[in-house]
N, C-alpha and C positions, 0 to 999 in steps of 0.2 A: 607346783606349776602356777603361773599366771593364768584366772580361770575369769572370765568373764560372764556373767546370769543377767541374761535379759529377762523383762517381766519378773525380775527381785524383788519388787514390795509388792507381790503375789502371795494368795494362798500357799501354792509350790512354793514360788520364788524363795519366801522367807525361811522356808524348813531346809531348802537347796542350801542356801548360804550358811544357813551353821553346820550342816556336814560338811561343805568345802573348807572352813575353817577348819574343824575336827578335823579332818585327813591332813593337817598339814597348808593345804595351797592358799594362795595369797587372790586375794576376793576381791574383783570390781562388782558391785551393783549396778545396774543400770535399769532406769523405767523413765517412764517420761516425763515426771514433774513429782515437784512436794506434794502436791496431793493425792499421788497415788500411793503414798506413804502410810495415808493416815487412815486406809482400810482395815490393815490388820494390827495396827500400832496397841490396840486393847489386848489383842491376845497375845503377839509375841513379842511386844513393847519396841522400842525405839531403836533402830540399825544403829551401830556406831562404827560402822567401815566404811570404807570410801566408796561411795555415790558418786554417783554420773547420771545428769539428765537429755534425754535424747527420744528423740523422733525414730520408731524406730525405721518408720517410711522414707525417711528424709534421708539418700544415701549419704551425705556428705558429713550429717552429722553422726552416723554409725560410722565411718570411719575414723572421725575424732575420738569417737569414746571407746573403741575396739583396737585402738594404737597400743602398739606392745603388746598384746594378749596373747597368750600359746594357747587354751581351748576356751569355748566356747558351751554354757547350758541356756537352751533357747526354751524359756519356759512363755514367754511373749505372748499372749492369745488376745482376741477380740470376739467377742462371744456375738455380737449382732443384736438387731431386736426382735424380739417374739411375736409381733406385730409384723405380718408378712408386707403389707403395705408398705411399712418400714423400712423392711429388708429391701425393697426393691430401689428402694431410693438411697442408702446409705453405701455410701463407696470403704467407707471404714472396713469391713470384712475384710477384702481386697488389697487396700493398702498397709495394713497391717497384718494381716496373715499371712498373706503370699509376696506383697512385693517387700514387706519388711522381711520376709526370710530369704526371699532373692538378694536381698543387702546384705543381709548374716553372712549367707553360705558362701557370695563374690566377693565377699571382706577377708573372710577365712580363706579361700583361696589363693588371692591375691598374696595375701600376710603367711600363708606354707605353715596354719597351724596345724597343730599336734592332734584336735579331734574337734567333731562339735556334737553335742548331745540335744539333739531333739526330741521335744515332747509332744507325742501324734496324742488321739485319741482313737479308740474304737470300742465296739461291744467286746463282751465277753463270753456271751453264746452267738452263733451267726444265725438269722434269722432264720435261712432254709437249710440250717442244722449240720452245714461244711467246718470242716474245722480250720479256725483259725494258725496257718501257719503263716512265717513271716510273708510268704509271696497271696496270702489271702485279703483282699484288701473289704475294706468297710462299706455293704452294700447300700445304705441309707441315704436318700437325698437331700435333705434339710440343708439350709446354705450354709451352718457351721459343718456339718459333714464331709461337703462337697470342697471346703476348704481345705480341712485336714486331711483328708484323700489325698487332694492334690499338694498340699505339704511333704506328702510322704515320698508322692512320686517325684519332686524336685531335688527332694535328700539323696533318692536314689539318682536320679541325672545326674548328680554333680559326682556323684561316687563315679558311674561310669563311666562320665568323662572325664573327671579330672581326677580319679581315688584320692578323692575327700575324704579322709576318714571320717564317718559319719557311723553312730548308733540311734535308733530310733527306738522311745519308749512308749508305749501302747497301752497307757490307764485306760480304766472306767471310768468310777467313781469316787475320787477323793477324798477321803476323811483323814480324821487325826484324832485317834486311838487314845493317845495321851491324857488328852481335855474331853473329848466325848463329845465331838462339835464334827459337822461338816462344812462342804465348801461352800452352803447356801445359808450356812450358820446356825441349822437345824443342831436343835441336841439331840444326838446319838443313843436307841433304845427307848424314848419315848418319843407319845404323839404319831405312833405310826413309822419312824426314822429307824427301822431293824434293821442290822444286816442282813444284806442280801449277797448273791453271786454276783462279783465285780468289781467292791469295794477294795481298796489300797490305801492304808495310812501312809500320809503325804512323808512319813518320815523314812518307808520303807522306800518310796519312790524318788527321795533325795540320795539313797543312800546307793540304788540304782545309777541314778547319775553319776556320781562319786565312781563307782567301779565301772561305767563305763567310760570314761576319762581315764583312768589307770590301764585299760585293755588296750589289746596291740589288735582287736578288730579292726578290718577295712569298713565292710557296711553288713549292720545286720536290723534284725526290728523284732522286740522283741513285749508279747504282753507282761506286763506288770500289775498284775491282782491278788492280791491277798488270800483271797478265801481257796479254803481246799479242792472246792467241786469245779475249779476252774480251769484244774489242769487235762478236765475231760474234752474240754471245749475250745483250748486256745492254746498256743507255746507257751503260757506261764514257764511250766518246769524249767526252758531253756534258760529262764534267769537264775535260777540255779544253778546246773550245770554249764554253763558258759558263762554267765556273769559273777556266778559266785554268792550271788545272793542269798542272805536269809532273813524269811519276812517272819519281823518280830513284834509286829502289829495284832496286838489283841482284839478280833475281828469277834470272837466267840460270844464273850461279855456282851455285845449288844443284838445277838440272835433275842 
């Protein structure tokens, strides 16, 4: 399948793209310029598939770079700044989480693709100890929170109005098993960086993607966490039995 990966020279993005390669499918990259390249260029070295730079805010040019595609993995985020003063002046959240997946999702629609794979975020215990099923949404107010909440709930509008097929995947937190690094480039098992409950090697979570792109789901959302004690707290297991998944992410080694 013609598979397009937004936010590709991403933490995720880059581990997405060599599964989609391994399964077969034919890979566009897409992120918004050469220098977003050169974040992870050390660890997983230099792309050599076809790249497309694009806005993802900018609708005109996501449908340049979304021409001919059958699905879609929307790995795209804009994290905000930590400085709430910050946050109150930066429109970037906004135009990039939300009105850049408003562009995705009316691109795919429009073009009658085959699926799109969205990457939400949420906890993996609920604060006031409900369990995490797909219709439990993320109680936290933080303005990246407040984003991907409402990320979630657009995935679903577009299902219900237009059955978009659409899957949503529901990480924590991020690592890569492999190298023994995380997404803030902490090494994994010291310095305090243990595994905890929540953790997903990004390679377990590409692979995710991958079989959601192959499924004949309309719309589901589903947690993607590694660790064992997770399945008390959230739908983990459904990515197993529904998606097929097997996390093969050595999570234990850095207890």
């Amino acid at each position: 399948m013609k598979v397009a990966v937004l936010g590709a020279a991403g933490w995720l993005g880059r581990a997405v793209l060599t599964h989609l390669e391994e399964h077969g499918h034919q890979v566009r990259a897409i992120d918004y310029g050469p220098e977003a390249w050169k974040a992870w260029e050390d660890v997983d070295g230099t792309y050599g598939g076809e790249i497309i730079h694009a806005d993802i805010s900018d609708y005109d040019q996501m449908v340049s770079a979304l021409e001919g595609q059958e699905a879609i993995v929307h790995t795209a985020v804009y994290f905000g700044p930590a400085d709430p003063q910050e946050a109150r002046i930066d429109d970037r959240p906004f135009l990039i989480n939300l009105k850049g997946l408003w562009n995705v999702l009316e691109i795919a629609r429009e073009g009658q693709m085959r699926r799109v794979v969205h990457i939400g975020s949420c906890q993996t215990v609920h604060p006031q100890g409900e369990f995490f099923t797909a219709d439990v949404r993320r109680p936290d107010g933080s303005l990246y929170a407040v984003a991907k909440r409402l990320q979630e709930e657009m995935c679903r509008q577009f299902y219900d109005a237009f059955e978009l097929p659409i899957v949503v995947l529901r990480p924590d937190y991020i690592v890569d098993t492999r190298i023994g690094l995380g997404r803030q480039r902490e090494k994994l098992g010291v310095g305090g960086h243990v595994a905890r409950n929540g953790w997903v090697c990004r390679h377990d979570l590409a692979e995710a993607c991958c079989l959601s792109i192959a499924s004949d789901i309309g719309f589901d959302v589903f947690h993607i966490v590694g660790t064992p004690e997770a399945a008390e707290t959230c739908n983990v297991e459904r990515s197993k039995s529904v998606l097929g998944l097997q996390y093969e992410g050595d999570l234990e080694k850095y207890r």
